[in-house]
N, C-alpha and C positions, 0 to 999 in steps of 0.2 A: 393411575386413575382410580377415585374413588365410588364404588359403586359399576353397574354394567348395566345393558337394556334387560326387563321381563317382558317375556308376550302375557297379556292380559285375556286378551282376543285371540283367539286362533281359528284358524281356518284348518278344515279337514282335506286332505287332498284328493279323496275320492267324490265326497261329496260338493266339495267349493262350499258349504255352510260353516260359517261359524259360530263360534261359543265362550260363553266368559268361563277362564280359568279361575275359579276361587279363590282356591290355592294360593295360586301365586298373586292374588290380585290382597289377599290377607297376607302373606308373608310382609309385603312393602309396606300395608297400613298399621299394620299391628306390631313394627317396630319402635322401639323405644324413641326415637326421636319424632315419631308422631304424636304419639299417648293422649293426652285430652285436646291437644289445640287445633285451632280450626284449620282446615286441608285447602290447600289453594292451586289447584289442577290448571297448569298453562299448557294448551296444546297448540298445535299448530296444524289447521287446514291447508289448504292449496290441490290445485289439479296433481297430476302424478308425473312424477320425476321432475319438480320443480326444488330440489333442497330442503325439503322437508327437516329430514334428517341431519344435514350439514348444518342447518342453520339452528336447528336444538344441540347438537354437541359445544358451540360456540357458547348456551346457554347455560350447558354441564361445565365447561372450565369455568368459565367466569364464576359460576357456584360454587366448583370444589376449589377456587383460589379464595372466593369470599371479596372479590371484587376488589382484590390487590388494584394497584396502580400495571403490573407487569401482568396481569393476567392472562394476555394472550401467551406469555410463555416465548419460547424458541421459534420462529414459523418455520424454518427448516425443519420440525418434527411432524410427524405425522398426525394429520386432527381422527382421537379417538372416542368413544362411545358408541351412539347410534350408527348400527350398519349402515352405508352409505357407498356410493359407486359412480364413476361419469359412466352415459352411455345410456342406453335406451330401458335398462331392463333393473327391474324395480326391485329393491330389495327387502323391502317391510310389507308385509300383508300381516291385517291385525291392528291389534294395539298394544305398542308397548309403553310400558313406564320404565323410567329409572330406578334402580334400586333402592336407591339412599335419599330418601327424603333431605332436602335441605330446610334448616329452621333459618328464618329472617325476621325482625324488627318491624311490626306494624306499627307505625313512626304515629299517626294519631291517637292509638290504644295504648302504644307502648307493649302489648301483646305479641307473644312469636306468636308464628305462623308457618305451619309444616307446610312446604310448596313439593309439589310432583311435577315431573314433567315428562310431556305425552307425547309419543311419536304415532301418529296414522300414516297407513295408506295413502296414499293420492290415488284422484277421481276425479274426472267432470261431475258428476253424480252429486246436483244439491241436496238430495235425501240423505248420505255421507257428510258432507259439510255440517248441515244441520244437526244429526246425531254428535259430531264431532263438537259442535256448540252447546249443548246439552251437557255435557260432561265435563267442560273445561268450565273453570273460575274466568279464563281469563285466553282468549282465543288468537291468533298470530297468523294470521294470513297472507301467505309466501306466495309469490309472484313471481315467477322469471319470467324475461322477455330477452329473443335473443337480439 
């Protein structure tokens, strides 16, 4: 797999406040496959423990294959990237991005385009969803229903 999640956002554990990581939130922008072109942040909202997660690792292959025809790969293999778990108990607090910015073809400019992609928290909490839309280009709002 190319690339792994950074927390951008973190949460302290004594306090439950969080804080933007600079740092690492510069390491992923200030790589060479970003450099001048425009950033296009796809996140994905939803309540908590709805696949948040699962459903951006699906968007990591399909990236790191470049949208082969085979890109989903083996399904016998394990889907890796963003931490992710069945069951009740949540595994992302924060925000992370992906490492390795992906560049794509802005088909009407003809211009790449460095795309990120964003894993949150889940929440009921429209004040989170909203922040969440604030930061993203371009926003994915996951739903499970059992």
């Amino acid at each position: 797999m190319s690339g792994h999640p950074v927390a951008i956002v973190v949460q302290n554990k004594e306090t439950r406040e969080f804080a933007l990581d600079e740092a690492a939130l510069r390491g992923v922008l200030l790589r060479p496959e970003v450099g001048d072109k425009p950033v296009c942040v796809v996140a994905v909202a939803g309540a908590f423990r709805t696949g948040k997660s699962f459903l951006l690792n699906f968007l990591v292959k399909y990236c790191v294959n470049e949208g082969s025809p085979n890109w989903l790969g083996d399904p016998s293999q394990p889907l890796e990237g963003f931490v992710w778990s069945r069951g009740m108990e949540g595994q992302t607090a924060g925000i992370y991005i992906w490492s390795k910015p992906f560049t794509i073809y802005d088909k009407p400019s003809g211009k790449e385009v460095a795309v990120i992609l964003m894993d949150t928290q889940g929440t009921f909490d429209t004040q989170t969803s909203l922040r969440v839309c604030l930061v993203g280009s371009y926003l994915l709002y996951q739903r499970q229903q059992d």
